[in-house]
N, C-alpha and C positions, 0 to 999 in steps of 0.2 A: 831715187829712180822709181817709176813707175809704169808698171806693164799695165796696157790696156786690152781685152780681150771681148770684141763683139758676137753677138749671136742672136737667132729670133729671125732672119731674114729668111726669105722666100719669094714663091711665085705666091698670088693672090688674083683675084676678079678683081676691077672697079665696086666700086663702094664697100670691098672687106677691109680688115683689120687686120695686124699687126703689133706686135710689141717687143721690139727690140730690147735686149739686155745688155749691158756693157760692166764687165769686172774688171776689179782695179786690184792689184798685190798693192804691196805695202802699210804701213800702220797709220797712214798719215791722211785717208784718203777724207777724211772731213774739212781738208787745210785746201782742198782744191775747187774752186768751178770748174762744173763739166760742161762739155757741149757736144752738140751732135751738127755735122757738116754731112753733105752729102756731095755726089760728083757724078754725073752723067759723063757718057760716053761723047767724045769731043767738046765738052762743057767745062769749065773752069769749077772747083769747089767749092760749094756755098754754106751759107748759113743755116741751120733750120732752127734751131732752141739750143740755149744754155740754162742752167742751172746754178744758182750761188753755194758756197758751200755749206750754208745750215738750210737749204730749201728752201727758204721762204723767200727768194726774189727767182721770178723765170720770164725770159723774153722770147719771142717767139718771130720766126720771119714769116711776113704778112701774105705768103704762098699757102703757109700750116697753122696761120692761129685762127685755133676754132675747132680743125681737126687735129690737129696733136697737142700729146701733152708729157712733158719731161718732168720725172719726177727721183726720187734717192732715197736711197737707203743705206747710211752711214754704219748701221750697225754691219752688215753684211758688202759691205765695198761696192755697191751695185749702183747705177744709173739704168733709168727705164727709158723709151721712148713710147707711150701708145702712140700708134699712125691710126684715125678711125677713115673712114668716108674718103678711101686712098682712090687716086687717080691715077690714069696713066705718067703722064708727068712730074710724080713720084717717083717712076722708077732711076733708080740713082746705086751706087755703091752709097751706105752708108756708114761712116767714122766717127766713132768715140775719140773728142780730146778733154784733155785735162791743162787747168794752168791754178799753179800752187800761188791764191792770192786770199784774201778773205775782204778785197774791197772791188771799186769797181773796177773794171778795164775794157779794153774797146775788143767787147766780146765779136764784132763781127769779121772780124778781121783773123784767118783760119792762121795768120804771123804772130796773134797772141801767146797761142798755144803752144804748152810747152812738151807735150806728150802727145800719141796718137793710138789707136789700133789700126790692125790690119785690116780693116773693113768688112761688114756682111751684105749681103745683095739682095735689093727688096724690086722686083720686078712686078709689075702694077698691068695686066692685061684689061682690053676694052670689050 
């Protein structure tokens, strides 16, 4: 079992920053890709970045690559989001998941995932 716990959301201007943090319990949390989804209000939830479990592979949806960037820190249970150069249509709830694999899988699809958090709210003003 794994608890996921986000934080780092807020209000912002257009073109500020953000950096999202997502904590993980458990001992196991280097056995996981992470990923980050987001969901606007009457929107379905989407993709933004996932992360492999030793770091070194990340994909990104072609809304955020360029401005964000997902990154991990295995020592510390942690997953990052930077959001840079944020837009209004950024603004979303965004969710930490997890899925316990160490190859590939169809990261865009929010049915892969086997764990979630409870979301934090990144509200992007023009």
């Amino acid at each position: 079992q794994v608890q996921l716990v986000e934080s780092g959301g807020g209000l912002v201007q257009a073109g500020g920053s953000l950096r999202l943090s997502c904590a993980a319990s458990g001992r196991t949390f280097s056995r996981y890709a992470m990923g980050w989804f987001r969901q606007a209000p009457g929107k379905e939830r989407e993709f933004v970045a996932v992360i492999s479990w030793s770091g070194n592979t990340t994909y990104y949806s072609d809304s955020v690559k360029g401005r964000f960037t997902i990154s991990r820190d295995n020592a510390k249970n942690t997953v990052y989001l930077q959001m840079n150069s944020l837009k209004p249509e950024d603004t979303a709830v965004y969710y930490c998941s997890a899925r316990r694999t160490l190859y590939y899988f169809n990261y865009l699809s929010a049915e892969a995932y086997d764990y979630w958090g409870q979301g934090t709210q990144v509200t992007v003003s023009s």
